[in-house]
MARMARMI-844796 format. One line per field, with one value per residue (C-alpha): residue number from 1; x, y, z. Coordinates in nm, 3 decimals. Example, Ala and Ser with C-alpha at 12.3 -4.5 7.8 and 13.67 -1.06 7.14 Angstrom:
// MARMARMI-844796
k (1; 2)
c1 (1.230; 1.367)
c2 (-0.450; -0.106)
c3 (0.780; 0.714)
This chain:
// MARMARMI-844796
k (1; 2; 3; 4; 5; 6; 7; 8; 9; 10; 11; 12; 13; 14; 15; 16; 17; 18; 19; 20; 21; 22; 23; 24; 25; 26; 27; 28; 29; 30; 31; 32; 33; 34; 35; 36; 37; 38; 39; 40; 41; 42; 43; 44; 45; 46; 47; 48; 49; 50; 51; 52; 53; 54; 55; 56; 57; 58; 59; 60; 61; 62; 63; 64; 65; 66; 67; 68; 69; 70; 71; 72; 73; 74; 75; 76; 77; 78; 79; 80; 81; 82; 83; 84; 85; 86; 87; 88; 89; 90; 91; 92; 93; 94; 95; 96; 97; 98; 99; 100; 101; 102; 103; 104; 105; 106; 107; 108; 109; 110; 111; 112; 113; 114; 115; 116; 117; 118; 119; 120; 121; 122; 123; 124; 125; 126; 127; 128; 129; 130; 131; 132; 133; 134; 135; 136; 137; 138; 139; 140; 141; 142; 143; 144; 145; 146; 147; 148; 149; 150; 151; 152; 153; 154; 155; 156; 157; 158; 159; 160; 161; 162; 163; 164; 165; 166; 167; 168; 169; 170; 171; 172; 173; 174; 175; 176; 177; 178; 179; 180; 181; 182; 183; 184; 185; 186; 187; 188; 189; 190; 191; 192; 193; 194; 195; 196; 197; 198; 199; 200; 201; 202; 203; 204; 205; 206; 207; 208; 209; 210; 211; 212; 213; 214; 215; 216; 217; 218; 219; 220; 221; 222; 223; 224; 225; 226; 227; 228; 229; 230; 231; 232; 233; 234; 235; 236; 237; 238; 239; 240; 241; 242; 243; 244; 245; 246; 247; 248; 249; 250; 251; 252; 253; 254; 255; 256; 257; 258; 259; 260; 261; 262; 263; 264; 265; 266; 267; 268; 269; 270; 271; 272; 273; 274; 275; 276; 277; 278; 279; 280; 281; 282; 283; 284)
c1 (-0.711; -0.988; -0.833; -1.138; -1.238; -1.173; -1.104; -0.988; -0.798; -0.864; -0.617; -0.308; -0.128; 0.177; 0.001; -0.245; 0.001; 0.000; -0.396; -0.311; -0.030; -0.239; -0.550; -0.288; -0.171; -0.530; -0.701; -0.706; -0.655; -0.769; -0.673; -0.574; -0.685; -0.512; -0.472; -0.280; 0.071; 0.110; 0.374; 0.592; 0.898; 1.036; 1.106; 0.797; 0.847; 0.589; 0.585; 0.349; 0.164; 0.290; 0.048; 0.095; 0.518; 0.453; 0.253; 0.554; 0.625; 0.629; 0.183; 0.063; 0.218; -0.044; -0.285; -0.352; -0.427; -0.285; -0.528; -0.441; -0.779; -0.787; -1.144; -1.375; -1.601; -1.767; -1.453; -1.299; -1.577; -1.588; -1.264; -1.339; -1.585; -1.383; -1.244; -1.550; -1.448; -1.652; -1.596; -1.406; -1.237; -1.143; -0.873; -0.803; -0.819; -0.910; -1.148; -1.543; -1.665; -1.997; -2.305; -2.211; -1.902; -2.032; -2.289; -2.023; -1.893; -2.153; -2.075; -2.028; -1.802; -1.606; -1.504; -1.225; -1.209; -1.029; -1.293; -1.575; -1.852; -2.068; -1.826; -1.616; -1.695; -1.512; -1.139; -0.975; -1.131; -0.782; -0.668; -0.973; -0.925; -0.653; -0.736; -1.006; -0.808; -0.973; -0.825; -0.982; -1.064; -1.049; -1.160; -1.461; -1.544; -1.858; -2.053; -2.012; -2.338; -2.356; -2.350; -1.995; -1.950; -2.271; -2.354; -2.374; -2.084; -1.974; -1.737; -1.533; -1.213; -1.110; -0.794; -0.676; -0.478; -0.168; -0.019; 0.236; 0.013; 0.076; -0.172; 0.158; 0.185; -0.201; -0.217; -0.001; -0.101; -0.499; -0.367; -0.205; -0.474; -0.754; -0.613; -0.677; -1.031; -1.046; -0.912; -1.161; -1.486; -1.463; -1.536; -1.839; -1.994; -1.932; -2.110; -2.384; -2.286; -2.220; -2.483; -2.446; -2.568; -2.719; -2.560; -2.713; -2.763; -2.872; -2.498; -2.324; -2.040; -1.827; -1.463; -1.305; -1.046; -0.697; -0.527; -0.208; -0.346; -0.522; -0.170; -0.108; -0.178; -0.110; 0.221; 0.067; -0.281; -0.113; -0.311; -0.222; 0.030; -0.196; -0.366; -0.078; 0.052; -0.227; -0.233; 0.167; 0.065; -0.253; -0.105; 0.253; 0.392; 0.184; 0.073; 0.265; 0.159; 0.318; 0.322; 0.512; 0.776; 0.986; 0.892; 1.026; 0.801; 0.862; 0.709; 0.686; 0.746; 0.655; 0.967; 1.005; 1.117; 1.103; 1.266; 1.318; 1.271; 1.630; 1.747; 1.763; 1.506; 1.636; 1.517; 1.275; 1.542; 1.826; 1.656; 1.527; 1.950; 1.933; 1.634; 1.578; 1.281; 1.045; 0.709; 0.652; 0.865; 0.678; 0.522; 0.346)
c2 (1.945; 1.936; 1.912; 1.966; 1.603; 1.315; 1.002; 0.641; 0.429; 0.047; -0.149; -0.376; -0.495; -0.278; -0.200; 0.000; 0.222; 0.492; 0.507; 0.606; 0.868; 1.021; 1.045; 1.163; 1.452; 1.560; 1.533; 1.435; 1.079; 1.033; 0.682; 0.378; 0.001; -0.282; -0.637; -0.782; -0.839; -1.223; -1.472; -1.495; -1.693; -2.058; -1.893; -1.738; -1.372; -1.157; -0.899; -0.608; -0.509; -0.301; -0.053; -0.055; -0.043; 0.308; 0.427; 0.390; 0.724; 1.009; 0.940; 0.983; 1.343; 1.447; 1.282; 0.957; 0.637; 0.283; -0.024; -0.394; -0.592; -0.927; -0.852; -0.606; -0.607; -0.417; -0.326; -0.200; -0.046; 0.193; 0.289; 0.369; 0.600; 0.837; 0.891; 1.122; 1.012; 1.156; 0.858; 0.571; 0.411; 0.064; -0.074; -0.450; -0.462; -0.827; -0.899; -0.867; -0.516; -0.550; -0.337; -0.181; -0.029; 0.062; 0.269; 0.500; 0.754; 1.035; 0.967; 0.596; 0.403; 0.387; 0.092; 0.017; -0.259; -0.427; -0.494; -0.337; -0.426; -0.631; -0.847; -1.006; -0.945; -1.138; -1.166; -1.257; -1.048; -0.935; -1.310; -1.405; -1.093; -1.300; -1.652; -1.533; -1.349; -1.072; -0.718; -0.484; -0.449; -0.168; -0.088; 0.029; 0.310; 0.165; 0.279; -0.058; -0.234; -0.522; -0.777; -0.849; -0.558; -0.514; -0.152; 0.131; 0.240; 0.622; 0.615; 0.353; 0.344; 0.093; -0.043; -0.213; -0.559; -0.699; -1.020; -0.985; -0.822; -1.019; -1.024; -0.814; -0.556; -0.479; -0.446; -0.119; 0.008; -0.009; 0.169; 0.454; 0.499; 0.494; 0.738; 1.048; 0.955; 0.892; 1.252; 1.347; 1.223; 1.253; 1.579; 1.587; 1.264; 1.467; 1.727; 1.456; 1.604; 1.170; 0.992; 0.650; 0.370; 0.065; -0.258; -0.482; -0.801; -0.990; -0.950; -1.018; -1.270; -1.411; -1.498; -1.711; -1.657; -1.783; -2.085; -2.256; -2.531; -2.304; -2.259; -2.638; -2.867; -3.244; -3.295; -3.599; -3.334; -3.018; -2.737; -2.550; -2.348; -2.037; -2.153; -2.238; -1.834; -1.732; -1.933; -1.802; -1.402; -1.474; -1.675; -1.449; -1.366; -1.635; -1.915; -1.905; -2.200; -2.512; -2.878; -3.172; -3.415; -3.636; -3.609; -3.253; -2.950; -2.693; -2.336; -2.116; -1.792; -1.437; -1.417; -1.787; -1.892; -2.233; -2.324; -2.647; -2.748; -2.629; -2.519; -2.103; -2.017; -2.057; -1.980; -2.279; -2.345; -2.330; -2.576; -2.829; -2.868; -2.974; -3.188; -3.306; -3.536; -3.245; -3.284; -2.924; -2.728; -2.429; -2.204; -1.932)
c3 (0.682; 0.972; 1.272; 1.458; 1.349; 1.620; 1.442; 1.613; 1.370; 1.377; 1.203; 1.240; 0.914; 0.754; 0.509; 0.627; 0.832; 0.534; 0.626; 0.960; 0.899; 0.630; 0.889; 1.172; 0.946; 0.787; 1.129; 1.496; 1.601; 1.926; 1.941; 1.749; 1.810; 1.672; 1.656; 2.037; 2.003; 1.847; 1.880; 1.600; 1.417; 1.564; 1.903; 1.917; 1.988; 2.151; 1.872; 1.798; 1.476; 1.199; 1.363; 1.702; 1.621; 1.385; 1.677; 1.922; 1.845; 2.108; 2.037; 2.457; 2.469; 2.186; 2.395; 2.151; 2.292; 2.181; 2.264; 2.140; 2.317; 2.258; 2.182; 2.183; 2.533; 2.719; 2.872; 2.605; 2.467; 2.779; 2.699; 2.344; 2.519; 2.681; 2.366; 2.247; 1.880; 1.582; 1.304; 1.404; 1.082; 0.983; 0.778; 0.769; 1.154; 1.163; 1.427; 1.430; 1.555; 1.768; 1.755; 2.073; 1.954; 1.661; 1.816; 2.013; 1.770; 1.683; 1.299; 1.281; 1.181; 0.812; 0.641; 0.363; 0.224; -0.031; -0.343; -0.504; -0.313; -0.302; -0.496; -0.257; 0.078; 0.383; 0.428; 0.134; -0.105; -0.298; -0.305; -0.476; -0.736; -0.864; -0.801; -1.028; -1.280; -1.279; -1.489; -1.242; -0.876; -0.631; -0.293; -0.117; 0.144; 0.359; 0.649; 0.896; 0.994; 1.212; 0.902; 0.721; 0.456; 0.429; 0.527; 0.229; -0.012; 0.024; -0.254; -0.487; -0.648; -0.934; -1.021; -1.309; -1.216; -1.385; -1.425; -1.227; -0.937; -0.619; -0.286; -0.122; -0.406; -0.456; -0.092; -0.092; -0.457; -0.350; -0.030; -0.210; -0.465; -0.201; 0.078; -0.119; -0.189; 0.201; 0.311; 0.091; 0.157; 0.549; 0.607; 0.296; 0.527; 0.863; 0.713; 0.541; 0.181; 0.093; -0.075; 0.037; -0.229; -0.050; -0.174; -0.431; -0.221; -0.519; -0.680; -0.327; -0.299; -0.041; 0.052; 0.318; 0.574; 0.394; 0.578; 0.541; 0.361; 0.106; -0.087; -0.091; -0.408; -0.546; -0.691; -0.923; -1.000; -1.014; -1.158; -1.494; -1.543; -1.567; -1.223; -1.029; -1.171; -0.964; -0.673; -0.676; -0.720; -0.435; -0.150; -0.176; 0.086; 0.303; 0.286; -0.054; -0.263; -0.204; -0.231; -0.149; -0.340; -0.220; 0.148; 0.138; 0.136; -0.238; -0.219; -0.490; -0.521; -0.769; -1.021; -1.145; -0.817; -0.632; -0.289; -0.184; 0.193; 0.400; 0.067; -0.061; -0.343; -0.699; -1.082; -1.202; -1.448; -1.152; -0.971; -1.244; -1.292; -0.955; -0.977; -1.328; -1.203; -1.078; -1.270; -1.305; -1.560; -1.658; -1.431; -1.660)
């Protein structure tokens, strides 16, 4: 534990809110930036992040800040200023961080991100762990450059991947497995003990921000049972995979399961009783 360390977390998903309580309780947060508060559901609530809702606790009297910018500007960057942060740190925030921000902490800014770099940079590097069927993966801890995942590596961690592994579940296990490494390491790179290993941009490879229409496929083409397992596991719990029969729209879902449009999700077998005719009867 350094408190003496001044740290601004930048993230917004759930499950990167066990970053941020470990890094409140090892050190001091200063402030924490996340994603703006998005419309959500069919009556289109104005809801917060996961991380902005966990840092509704009593946060101001310990004199941390909360900022949700719709992007980072010049504005906001002045803000981030008067912060007089040592290491700012990153974890799935979701929106591009410019030079200019980059350059205010006195340490830089740390990275983690989902993959063992450079394999897999971009935004859906675990979906494409599994789309690819790959037995292990792990996550990164970068120094951010300008360029996407790009900068150098201060320390890995590898996990093995099962076959029931979904994008949801290796989400939180990578989380827990990474967060001691990250307690860690940031006081050896404060105090420039971290070698940091350029990346190999010869073995670099991409991914692609995930879409709705990512998780859909053919009905009279659909893809083997083995693929469509994967597609299942990557694209759960959005934009699940999916197709369409019968005019109606059928998801499917980890466990075996298949929903029909306006209907509650049901075992494969359950719902081939109920619709003999569906082409696909095996999904693993």
């Amino acid at each position: 534990m350094d408190k003496s360390i001044k740290i601004v977390f930048f993230g917004t998903p759930a499950f990167v809110v066990p970053i941020l309580e470990a890094l409140e309780e090892n050190f001091q947060v200063v402030g924490i930036v996340t994603g703006p508060d998005q419309k959500i559901g069919r009556k289109q609530i104005l809801t917060p992040s996961a991380v902005a809702t966990n840092a509704r606790r009593p946060l101001a009297a310990q004199g941390v800040t909360l900022h949700k910018p719709e992007r980072l500007d010049n504005e906001a960057a002045l803000e981030l200023k008067k912060l007089n942060a040592d290491l700012f740190i990153v974890a799935a925030y979701g929106k591009i961080i410019p030079q200019n921000v980059l350059d205010i902490p006195k340490f830089g800014v740390i990275n983690i991100h989902y993959s063992l770099l450079p394999k897999y940079r971009g935004a859906s590097p675990i979906q494409a762990a599994i789309l690819n069927g790959d037995k292990t993966s792990g996550t990164s801890i970068m120094q951010m450059d300008i360029k996407l995942d790009h900068g150098p590596v201060l320390a890995t961690k590898e996990i093995s991947l099962s076959n029931t592994d979904t994008f949801e579940s290796l989400n939180t296990k990578m989380t827990q497995e990474t967060i001691p490494l990250l307690v860690d390491i940031i006081p050896q790179f404060i105090a420039g003990k971290v070698d940091l290993k350029p990346q190999n941009e010869e073995e670099a490879t991409f991914t692609k921000i995930i879409n709705k229409e990512d998780g859909y496929f053919d009905i009279g083409n659909p893809p083997t049972p083995e693929k469509l397992d994967r597609m299942i596991r990557a694209y759960y719990p959005w934009p699940n995979a999916w197709t369409k029969w019968n005019g109606k729209i059928v998801k499917f879902f980890p466990g075996e399961l298949v929903q029909m449009e306006g209907k509650n999700p049901a075992k494969l077998a359950d719902f081939l009783r109920g619709y003999p005719d569906f082409p696909i009867k095996n999904l693993n």
